[in-house]
ROSE-904383 format. One line per 8 residues: number of its first residue (from 1); for each residue x, y, z of N, C-alpha, C. Coordinates in steps of 0.1 Angstrom, whole numbers, plus 5000, padded with zeros to 4 digits. Example, Ala and Ser with C-alpha at 12.3 -4.5 7.8 and 13.67 -1.06 7.14 Angstrom:
REM ROSE-904383
1> 5132/4943/5078/5123/4955/5078/5132/4967/5078 ~ 5128/4978/5071/5137/4989/5071/5129/5000/5079 .
REM end
This chain:
REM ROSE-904383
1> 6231/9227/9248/6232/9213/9246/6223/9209/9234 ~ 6212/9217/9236/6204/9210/9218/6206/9216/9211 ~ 6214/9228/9207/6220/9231/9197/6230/9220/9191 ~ 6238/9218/9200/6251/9208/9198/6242/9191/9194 ~ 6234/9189/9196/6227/9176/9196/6218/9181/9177 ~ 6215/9189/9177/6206/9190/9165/6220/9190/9154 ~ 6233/9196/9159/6242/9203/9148/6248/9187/9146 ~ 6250/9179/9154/6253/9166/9153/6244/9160/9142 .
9> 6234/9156/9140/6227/9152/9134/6224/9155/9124 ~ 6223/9171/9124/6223/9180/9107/6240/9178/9097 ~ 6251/9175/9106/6259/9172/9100/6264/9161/9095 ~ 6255/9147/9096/6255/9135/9096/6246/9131/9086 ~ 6235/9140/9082/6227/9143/9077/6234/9146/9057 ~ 6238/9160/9063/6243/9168/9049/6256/9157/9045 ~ 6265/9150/9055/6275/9146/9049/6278/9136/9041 ~ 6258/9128/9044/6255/9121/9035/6254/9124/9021 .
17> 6249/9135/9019/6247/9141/9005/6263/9145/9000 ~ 6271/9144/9007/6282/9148/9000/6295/9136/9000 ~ 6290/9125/9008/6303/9116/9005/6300/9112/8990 ~ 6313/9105/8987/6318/9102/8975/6325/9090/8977 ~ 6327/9083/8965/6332/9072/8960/6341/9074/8949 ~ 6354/9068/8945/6363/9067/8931/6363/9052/8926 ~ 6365/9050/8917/6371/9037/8913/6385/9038/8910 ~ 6389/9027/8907/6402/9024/8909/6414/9029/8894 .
25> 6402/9036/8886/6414/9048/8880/6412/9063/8883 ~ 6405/9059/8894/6402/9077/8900/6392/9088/8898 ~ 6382/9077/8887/6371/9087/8881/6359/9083/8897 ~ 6355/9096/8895/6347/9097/8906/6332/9093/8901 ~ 6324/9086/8911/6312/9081/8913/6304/9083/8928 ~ 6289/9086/8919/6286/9089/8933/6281/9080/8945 ~ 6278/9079/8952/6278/9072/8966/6271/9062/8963 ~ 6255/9063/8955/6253/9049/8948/6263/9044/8937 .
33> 6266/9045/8929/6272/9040/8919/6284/9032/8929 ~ 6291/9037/8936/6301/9030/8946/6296/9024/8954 ~ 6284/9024/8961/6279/9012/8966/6273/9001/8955 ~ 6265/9004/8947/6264/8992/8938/6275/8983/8933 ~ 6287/8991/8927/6300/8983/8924/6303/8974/8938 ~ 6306/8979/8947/6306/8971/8958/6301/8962/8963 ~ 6289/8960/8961/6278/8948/8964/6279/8940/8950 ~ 6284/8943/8939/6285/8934/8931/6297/8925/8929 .
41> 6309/8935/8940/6320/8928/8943/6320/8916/8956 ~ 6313/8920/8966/6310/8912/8974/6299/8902/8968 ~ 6294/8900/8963/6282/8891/8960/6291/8878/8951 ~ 6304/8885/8939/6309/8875/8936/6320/8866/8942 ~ 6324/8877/8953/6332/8868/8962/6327/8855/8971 ~ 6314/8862/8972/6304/8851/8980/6301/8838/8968 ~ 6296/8846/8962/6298/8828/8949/6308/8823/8942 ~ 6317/8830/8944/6333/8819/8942/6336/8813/8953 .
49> 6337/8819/8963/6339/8808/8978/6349/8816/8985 ~ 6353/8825/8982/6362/8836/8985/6357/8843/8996 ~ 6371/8849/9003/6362/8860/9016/6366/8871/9018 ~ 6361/8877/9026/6364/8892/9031/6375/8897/9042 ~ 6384/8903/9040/6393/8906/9052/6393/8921/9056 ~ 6387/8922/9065/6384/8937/9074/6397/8940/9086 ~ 6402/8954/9077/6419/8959/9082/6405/8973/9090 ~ 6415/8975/9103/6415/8992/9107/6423/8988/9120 .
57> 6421/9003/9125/6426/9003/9135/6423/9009/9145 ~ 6420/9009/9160/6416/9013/9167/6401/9015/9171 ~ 6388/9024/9168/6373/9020/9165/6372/9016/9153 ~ 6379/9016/9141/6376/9014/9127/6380/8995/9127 ~ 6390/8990/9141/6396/8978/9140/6375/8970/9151 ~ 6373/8982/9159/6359/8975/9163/6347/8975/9149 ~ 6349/8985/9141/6341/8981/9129/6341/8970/9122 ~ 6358/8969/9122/6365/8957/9117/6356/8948/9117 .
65> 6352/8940/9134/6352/8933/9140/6338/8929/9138 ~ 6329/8937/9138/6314/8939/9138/6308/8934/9125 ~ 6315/8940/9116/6311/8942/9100/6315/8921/9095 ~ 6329/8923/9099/6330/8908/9096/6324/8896/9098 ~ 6314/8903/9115/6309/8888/9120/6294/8891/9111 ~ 6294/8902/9110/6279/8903/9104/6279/8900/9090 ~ 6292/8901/9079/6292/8894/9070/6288/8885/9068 ~ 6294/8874/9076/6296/8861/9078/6284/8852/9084 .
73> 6278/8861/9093/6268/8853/9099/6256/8856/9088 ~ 6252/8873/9086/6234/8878/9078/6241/8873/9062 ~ 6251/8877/9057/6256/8878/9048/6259/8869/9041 ~ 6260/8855/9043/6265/8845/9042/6281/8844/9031 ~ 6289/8855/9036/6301/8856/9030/6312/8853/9040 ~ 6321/8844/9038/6336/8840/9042/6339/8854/9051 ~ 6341/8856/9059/6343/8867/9064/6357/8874/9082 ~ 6367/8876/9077/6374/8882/9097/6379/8892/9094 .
81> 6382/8895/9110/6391/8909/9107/6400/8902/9117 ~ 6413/8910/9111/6426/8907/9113/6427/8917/9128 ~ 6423/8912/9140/6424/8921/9150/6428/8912/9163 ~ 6433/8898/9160/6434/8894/9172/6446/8894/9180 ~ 6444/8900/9192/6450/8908/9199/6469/8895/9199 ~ 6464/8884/9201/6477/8876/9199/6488/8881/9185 ~ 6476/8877/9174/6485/8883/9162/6492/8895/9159 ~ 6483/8906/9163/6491/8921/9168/6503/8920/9177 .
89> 6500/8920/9182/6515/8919/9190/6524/8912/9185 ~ 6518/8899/9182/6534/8892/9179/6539/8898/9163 ~ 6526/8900/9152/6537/8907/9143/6544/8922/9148 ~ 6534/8928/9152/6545/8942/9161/6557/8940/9165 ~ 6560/8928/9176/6570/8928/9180/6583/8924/9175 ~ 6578/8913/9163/6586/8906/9155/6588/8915/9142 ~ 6579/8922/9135/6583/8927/9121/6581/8943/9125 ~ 6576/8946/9133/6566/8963/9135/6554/8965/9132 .
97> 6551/8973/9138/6532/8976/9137/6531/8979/9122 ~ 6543/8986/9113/6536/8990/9097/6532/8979/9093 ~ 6538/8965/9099/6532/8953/9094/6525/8945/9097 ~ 6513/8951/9107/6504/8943/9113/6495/8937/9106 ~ 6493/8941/9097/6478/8937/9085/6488/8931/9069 ~ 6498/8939/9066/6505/8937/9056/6510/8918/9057 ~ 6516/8913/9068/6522/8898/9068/6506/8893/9068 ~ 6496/8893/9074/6486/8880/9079/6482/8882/9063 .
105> 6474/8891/9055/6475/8892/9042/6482/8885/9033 ~ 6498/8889/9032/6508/8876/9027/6500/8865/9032 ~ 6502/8859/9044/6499/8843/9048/6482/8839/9042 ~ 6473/8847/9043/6460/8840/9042/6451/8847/9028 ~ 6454/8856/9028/6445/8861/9013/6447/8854/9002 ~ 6439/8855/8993/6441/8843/8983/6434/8856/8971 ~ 6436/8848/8957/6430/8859/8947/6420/8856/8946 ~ 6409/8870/8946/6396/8872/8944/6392/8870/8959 .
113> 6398/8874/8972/6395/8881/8982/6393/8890/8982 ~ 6383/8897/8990/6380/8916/8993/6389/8920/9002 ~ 6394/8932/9001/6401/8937/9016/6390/8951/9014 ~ 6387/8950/9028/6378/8956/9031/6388/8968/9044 ~ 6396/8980/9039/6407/8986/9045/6393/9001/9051 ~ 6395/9001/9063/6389/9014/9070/6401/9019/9078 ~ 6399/9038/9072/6409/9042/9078/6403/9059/9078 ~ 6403/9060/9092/6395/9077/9094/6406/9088/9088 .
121> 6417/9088/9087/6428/9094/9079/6427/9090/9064 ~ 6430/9076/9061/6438/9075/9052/6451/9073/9051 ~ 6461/9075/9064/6471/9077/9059/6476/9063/9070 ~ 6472/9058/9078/6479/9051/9084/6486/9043/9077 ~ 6502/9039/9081/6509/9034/9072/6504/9018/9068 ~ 6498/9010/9084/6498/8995/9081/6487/8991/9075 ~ 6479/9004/9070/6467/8996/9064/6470/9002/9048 ~ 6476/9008/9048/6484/9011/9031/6494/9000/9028 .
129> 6500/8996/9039/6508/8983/9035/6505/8974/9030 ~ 6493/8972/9038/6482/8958/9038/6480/8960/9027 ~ 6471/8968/9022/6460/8971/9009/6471/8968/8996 ~ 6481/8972/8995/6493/8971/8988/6497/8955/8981 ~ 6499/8950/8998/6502/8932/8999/6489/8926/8990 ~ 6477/8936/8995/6462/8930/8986/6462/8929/8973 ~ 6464/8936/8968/6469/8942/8955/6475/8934/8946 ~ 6490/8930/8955/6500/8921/8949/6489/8904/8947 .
137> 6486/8902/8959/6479/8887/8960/6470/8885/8953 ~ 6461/8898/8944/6453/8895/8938/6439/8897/8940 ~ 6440/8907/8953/6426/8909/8960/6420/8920/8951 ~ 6404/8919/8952/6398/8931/8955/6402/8939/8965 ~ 6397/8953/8962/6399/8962/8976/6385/8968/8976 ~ 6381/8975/8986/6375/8983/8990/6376/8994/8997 ~ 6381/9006/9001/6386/9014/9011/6376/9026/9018 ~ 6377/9030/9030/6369/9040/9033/6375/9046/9042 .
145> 6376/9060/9041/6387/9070/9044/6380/9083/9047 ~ 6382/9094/9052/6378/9106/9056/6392/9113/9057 ~ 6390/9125/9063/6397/9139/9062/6404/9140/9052 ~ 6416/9141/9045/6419/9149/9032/6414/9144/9021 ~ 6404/9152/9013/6402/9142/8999/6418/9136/8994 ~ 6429/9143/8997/6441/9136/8990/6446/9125/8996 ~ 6437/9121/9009/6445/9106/9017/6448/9097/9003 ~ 6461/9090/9005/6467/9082/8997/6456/9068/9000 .
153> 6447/9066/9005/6438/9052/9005/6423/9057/9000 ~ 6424/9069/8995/6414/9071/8983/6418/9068/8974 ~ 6430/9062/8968/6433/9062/8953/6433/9045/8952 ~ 6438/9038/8961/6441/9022/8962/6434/9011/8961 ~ 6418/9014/8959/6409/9009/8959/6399/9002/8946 ~ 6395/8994/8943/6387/8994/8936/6375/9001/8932 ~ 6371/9002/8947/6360/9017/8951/6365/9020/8962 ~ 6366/9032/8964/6371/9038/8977/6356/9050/8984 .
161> 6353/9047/8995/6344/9050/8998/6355/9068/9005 ~ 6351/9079/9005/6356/9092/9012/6348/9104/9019 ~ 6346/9104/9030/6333/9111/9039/6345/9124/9042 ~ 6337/9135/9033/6347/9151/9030/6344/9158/9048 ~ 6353/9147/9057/6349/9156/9073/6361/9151/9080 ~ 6367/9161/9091/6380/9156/9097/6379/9155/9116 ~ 6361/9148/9117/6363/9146/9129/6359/9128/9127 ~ 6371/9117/9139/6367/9106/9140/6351/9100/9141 .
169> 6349/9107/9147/6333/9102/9152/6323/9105/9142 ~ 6324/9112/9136/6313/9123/9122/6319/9108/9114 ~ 6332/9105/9110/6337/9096/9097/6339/9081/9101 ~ 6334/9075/9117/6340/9066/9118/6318/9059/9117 ~ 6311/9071/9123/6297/9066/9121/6289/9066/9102 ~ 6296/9073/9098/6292/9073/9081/6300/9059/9076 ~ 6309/9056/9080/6318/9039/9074/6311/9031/9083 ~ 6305/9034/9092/6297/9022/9097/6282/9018/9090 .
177> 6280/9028/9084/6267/9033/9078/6272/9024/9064 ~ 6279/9029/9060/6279/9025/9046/6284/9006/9041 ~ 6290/9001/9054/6292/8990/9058/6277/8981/9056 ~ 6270/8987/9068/6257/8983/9072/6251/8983/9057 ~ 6247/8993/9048/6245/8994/9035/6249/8985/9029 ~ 6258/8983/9025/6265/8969/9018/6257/8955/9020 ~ 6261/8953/9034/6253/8943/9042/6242/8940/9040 ~ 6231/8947/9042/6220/8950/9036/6215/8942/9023 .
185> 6222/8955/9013/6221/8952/9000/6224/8936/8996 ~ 6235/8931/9002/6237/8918/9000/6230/8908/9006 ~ 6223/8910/9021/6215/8900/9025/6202/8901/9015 ~ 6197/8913/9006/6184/8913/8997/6188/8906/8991 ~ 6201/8904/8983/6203/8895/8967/6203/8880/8974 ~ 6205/8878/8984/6200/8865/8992/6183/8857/8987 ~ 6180/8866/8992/6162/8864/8995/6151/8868/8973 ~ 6165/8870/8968/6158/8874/8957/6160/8867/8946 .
REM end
């Protein structure tokens, strides 16, 4: 068992040193350089009056959930995630789950919103939809993704955050990390 407890931690550890970031023509940057762009993206969304829209699905839809209130509340940025359980269902039932994030997007994002898209694959279809719909409306994006460097939501991003690991829990605690970072960084330019 403390083998397995130490190997947890040494790999949380090293994976730090090895995630990566792209911008949005694909040249790679590293983990600071993509977090700095990012906090300079949020910071101007916060002083235009603009907000944040946090897509996932499943624990990445509870990151969703966490990250937005903490935006909003330490952060003082416009901030939700699109997870409430009414709105799911009814677009599931009425258009299909590929469009659970893709329609509320259409209805409420406005230009010079963040979409803040978390996805331990990368490949889920409704958060590629969404990000897409973002795109069209005029949003920033943001994206954070794990297992194949080739996930198609490392390329969609303005900065795409990518933790090079294919277990949920190793990639869903590094996007929580790097979330919290942001946060951070942005509650300093508050106080400064």
């Amino acid at each position: 068992m403390e083998n397995k407890i130490n190997s947890y931690y040494e790999t949380l550890r090293a994976l730090t040193e090895k995630m990566s970031a792209k911008d949005s023509q694909g040249r790679y940057l590293s983990l600071q350089q993509g977090l700095e762009r990012s906090v300079r993206l949020i910071c101007v969304c916060r002083k235009n009056g603009r907000k944040m829209i946090f897509i996932g699905n499943g624990a990445s839809a509870s990151i969703a959930s966490h990250m937005a209130t903490d935006f909003w509340k330490n952060g003082k940025v416009r901030a939700m995630a699109l997870n409430d359980a009414a709105l799911l269902t009814c677009i599931s039932n009425d258009f299909g789950y590929e469009h659970v994030f893709e329609k509320p997007i259409e209805m409420f994002a406005n230009r010079g919103d963040i979409i803040v898209a978390i996805s331990s694959s990368g490949q889920s279809k409704n958060i590629l939809k969404a990000v897409q719909m973002g795109i069209m409306k005029g949003c920033r994006v943001i994206t954070l993704s794990g297992f194949k460097k080739s996930n198609p939501l490392c390329s969609l991003g303005d900065v795409n955050f990518y933790v090079p690991f294919s277990s949920f829990g190793i990639v869903e605690v590094l996007h929580h990390s790097i979330c919290h970072c942001l946060l951070d960084t942005v509650v300093t330019t508050l106080t400064h």
